[in-house]
Structure formats: structure tokens, C-alpha cells
BAGU-777943 format. One record per residue (C-alpha): x, z, y; residue in three letters. Coordinates in steps of 0.5 Angstrom, whole numbers, padded with zeros to 4 digits, always signed. Example, Ala and Ser with C-alpha at 12.3 -4.5 7.8 and 13.67 -1.06 7.14 Angstrom:
// residues 2
+0025+0016-0009ala+0027+0014-0002ser
***
This chain:
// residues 291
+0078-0055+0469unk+0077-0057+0462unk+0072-0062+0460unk+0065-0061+0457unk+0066-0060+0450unk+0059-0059+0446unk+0062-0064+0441unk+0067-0066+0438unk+0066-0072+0434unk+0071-0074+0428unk+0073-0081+0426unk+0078-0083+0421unk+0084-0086+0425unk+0083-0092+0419unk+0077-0094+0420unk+0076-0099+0427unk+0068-0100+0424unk+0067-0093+0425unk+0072-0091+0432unk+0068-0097+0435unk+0061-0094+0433unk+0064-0087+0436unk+0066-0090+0442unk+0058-0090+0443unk+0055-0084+0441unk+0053-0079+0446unk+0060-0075+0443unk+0063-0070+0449unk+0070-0072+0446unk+0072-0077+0440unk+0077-0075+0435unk+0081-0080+0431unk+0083-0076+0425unk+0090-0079+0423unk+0089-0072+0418unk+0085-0070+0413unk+0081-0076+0414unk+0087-0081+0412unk+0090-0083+0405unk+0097-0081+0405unk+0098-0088+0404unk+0094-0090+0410unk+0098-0086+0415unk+0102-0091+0418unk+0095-0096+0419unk+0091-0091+0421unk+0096-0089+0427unk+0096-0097+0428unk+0089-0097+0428unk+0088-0091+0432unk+0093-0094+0438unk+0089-0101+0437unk+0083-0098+0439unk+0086-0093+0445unk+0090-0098+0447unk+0083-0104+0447unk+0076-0100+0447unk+0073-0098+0452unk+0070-0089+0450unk+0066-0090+0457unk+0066-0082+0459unk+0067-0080+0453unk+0075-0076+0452unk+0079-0079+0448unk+0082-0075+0443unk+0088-0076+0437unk+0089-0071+0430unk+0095-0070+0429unk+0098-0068+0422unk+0101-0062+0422unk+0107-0060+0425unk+0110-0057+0419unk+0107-0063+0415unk+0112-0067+0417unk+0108-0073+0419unk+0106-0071+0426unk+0112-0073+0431unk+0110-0081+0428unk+0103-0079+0429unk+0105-0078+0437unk+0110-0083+0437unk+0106-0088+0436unk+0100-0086+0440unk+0103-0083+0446unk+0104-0090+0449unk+0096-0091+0448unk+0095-0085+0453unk+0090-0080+0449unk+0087-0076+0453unk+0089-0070+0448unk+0092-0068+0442unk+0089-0065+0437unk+0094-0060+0432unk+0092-0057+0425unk+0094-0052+0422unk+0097-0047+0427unk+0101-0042+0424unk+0105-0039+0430unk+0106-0039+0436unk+0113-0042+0436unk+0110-0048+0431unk+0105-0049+0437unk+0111-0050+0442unk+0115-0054+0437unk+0110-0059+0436unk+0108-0059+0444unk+0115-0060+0447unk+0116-0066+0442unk+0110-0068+0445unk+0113-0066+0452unk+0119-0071+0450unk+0115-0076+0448unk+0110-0077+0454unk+0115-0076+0459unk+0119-0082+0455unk+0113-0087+0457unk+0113-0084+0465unk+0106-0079+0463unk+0105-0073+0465unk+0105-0068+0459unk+0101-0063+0463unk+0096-0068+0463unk+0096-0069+0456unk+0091-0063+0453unk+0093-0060+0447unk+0087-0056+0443unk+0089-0053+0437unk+0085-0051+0430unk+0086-0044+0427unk+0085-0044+0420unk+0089-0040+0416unk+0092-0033+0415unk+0097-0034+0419unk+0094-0037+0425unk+0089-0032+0425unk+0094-0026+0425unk+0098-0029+0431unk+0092-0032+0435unk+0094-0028+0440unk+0102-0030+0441unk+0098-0037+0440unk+0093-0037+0445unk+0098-0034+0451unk+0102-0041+0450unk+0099-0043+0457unk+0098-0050+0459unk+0096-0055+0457unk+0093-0051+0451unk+0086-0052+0454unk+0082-0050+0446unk+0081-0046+0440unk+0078-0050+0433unk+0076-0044+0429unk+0077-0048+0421unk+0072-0045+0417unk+0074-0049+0410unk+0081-0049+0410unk+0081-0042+0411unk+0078-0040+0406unk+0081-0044+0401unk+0087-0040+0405unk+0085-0033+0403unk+0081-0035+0397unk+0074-0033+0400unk+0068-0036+0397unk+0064-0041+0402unk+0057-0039+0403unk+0052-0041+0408unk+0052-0035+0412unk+0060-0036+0414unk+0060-0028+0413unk+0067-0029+0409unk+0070-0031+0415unk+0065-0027+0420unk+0072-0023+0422unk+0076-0030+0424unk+0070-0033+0427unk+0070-0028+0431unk+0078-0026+0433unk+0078-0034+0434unk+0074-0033+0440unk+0076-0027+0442unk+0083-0030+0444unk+0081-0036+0447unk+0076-0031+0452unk+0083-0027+0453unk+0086-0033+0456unk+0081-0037+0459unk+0080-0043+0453unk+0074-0046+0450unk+0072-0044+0443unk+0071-0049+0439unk+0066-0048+0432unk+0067-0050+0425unk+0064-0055+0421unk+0056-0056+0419unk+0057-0061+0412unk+0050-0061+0411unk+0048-0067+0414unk+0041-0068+0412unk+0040-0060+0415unk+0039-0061+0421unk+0034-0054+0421unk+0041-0050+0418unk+0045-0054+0423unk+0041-0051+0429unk+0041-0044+0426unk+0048-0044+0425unk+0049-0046+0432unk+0046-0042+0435unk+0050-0036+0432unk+0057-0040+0433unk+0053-0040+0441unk+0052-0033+0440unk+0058-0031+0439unk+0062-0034+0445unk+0063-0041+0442unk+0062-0047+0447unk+0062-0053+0442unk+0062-0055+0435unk+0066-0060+0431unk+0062-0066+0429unk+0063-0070+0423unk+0056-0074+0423unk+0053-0078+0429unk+0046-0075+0426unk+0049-0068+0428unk+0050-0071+0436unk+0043-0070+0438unk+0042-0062+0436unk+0049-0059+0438unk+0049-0062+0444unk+0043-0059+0445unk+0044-0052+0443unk+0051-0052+0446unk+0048-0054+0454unk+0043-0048+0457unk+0036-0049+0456unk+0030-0050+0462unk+0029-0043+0461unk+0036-0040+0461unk+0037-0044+0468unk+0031-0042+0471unk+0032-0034+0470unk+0041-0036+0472unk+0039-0038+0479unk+0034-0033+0479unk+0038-0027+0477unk+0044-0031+0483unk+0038-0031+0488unk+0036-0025+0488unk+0044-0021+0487unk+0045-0026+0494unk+0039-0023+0497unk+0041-0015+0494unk+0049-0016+0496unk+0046-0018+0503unk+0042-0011+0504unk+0048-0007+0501unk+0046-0007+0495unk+0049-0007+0488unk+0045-0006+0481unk+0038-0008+0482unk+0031-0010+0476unk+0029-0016+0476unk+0023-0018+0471unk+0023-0011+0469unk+0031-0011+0466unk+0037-0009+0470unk+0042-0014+0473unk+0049-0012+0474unk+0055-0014+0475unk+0056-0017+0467unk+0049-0020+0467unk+0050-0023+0473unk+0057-0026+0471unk+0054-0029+0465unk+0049-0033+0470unk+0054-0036+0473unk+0057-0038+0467unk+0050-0041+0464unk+0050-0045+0471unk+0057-0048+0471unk+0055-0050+0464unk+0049-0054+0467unk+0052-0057+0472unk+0057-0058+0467unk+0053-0062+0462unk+0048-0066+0467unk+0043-0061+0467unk+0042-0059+0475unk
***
């Protein structure tokens, strides 16, 4: 079963100061970023740095993640060359565009890892979406199977993509957001949601949470530590929602007992889907320490 992942804190690969501090924080996951957030001219310090900080620091419980680069960027099979030997916990793969850019850059992968005696199934792969193209072939991309275990929904560079304008209610990019869950609730992945860049919005932040919540997803990216506290929040079940998913499960025991199927409970009907969403929140409880 994957990992929690309410957050997925991003740190650039260059920068050992900020990987330490991120080794600390109440993060899910921790991304060394050997991508978007490094210099072409630092690339070949970053992954140093990045297998330098695998290799030595202690993440605690937290995953330990890497963001290659592209695979048609050219930059990503040094990326994994040179980090695998550190034994991340997964890789991270922008930019996906095709199903077969996806097994490329996986059985690359595959070699590599086999090459230093690990197991390349247990080496997780999440993948972001955020261009025309991926999301046009999200579905061959999220049927790779394993090790594939997320979907990253970009938001930004999509846009850029397609030429959308950004705005804060993400409507332009509502039918992406969407299709990028769908597919990964077709093939038993999590969703991961796009970035807040507000950093100083922590009201705008928790709305948008929730929606990203209300649509499917299961966690969010994260590029600030003060964004922590609020979407692991809005990403774990409230007291509340526990409270009424082992009620719903209590009383669907006790009808399934007596022969029964659909039943009211607090004046609402329970069937089966109502049922199955209880037992979702519950795992994600369980999950997140919460019972």
C-alpha cells in the first residue's frame, strides 16, 4: 500500500541548508527538486548535493523523494545515475507526455537500480501531468502499473502550455484537474494536487484545498514549510467525519447482520457507495495517525 501523502514538500536539490530544514518539517514526503528549481549550470551540484543529503540525513519517517528532469530534457538519466546508489524512496517524473516517454524513463530506471542490487519495484515512481499531451494520454500513462503509485496534477505549466490564463479560481484548468483524478481513481493511484504560490494566503490556500479534497485528490504539492500545517489538515479526515464513518460502519454491520441492505441514519440514506466512502475516510485516519 502506498504511503501517506498530504504533502509533498519541495526542496531544491542545490541547496543542503534547505534539504536539512526539510528533513525536519511535519512533510509526508520531501522532494529534492533537481528540476525546476535548479540552474542548468547547477545541475551537476545539485545531484552531488541531493546524493550527499540521501546518502547522510536522517528524514525521520518522512519519504524521501527525487525530481528528475524530464526524460526528453536530456538531463534525467544523470539525474537517476547518480542518485540511485543513495536509495530514494522514489522518483519523481515531470512532464509526462506519453505512456511510452513514462516506460522509457522507468525501465532506465529499472537498469539503474538493478546495476546497484535494489529492487526496482520497490523504488516508487509519481508522475506530474502538465501538458496537452499527458493529459490527452493520461489514460495509457496511468495504466503502466507498477511502480507507478501517483499522479501530480501541474496546473502552471499547463497552462503556459495551452496558453490559458492563470487565475485564482484554477477554472481554466478545471477539466485537467479533474481528468487527472479520474484516471488515477481508474487505476488505483493517488492524486496529487497543484501548487498554491500565495504564501502569505493561508485562508486562500485552505479553500483551495478543500476543493482540490472535493474533487478526489489526496494531497497537495508544497513549496513553502508555512503551507505544512494547513494542507496536512485539510488532507486528513476531520473528528467529525471520523465520527459519522464509524458510525455509518457500526450501523451497516449491524443491518448487514439482519439481512439488510440500504438503511437511514441521522435521517440520510446509507447504501452501499455511502458506505464505501466511510471506509476510505477510515483508512485515511488510520493512515494519518488519527485513530
Amino acid at each position: 500500500m502506498p504511503p501517506l501523502r498530504r504533502s509533498l514538500l519541495f526542496m531544491p536539490g542545490d541547496s543542503q541548508r534547505k534539504i536539512e530544514k526539510g528533513a525536519q518539517l511535519p512533510a509526508d514526503s520531501v522532494v529534492l527538486d533537481l528540476e525546476d528549481a535548479v540552474a542548468p549550470s547547477n545541475k551537476a551540484l545539485a545531484r552531488q548535493i541531493t546524493r550527499e543529503m540521501l546518502t547522510t540525513l536522517d528524514f525521520g519517517r518522512r519519504e524521501r523523494l527525487v525530481r528528475v528532469n524530464a526524460w526528453s530534457s536530456g538531463y534525467l538519466q544523470a539525474d537517476v545515475a547518480e542518485t540511485i546508489a543513495s536509495r530514494p524512496d522514489g522518483y519523481v517524473i515531470p512532464k509526462v507526455d506519453s505512456a511510452d516517454d513514462l516506460r522509457a524513463a522507468r525501465d532506465f530506471i529499472a537498469a539503474q537500480a538493478v546495476q546497484q542490487g535494489l529492487d526496482p519495484a520497490a523504488i516508487a515512481l509519481l508522475v506530474i501531468i502538465e501538458t496537452a499531451k499527458g493529459v490527452m494520454n493520461l489514460r495509457e500513462i496511468a495504466q503502466l502499473g507498477s511502480p507507478l503509485q501517483a499522479l501530480i496534477f501541474g496546473a502552471d505549466d499547463l497552462a503556459a502550455d495551452i496558453g490559458a490564463i492563470r487565475t485564482p479560481s484554477s477554472l481554466e484548468v478545471l477539466y485537467a484537474r479533474s481528468a487527472v483524478v479520474i484516471a488515477a481513481a481508474a487505476n488505483g493511484l493517488q492524486a496529487i494536487d497543484i501548487v498554491f504560490f500565495d504564501l502569505n494566503d493561508l485562508a486562500g490556500l485552505e479553500e483551495e484545498c478543500r476543493f482540490g479534497r472535493q474533487l478526489g485528490y489526496t494531497g497537495k504539492m508544497v513549496i513553502h514549510p508555512r503551507q505544512l500545517e494547513v494542507v496536512n489538515r485539510a488532507f486528513s479526515p476531520t473528528t467529525e467525519e471520523i465520527a459519522r464513518a464509524q458510525r455509518i460502519l457500526q450501523a451497516a454491520q449491524e443491518h448487514a447482520a439482519n439481512g439488510l441492505g440500504a438503511f437511514a441514519l441521522d435521517g440520510r440514506m446509507v447504501d452501499g457507495p455511502i458506505i464505501k466512502q466511510a471506509e476510505k475516510v477510515i483508512a485515511r485516519a488510520k493512515a494519518a495517525g488519527l485513530l
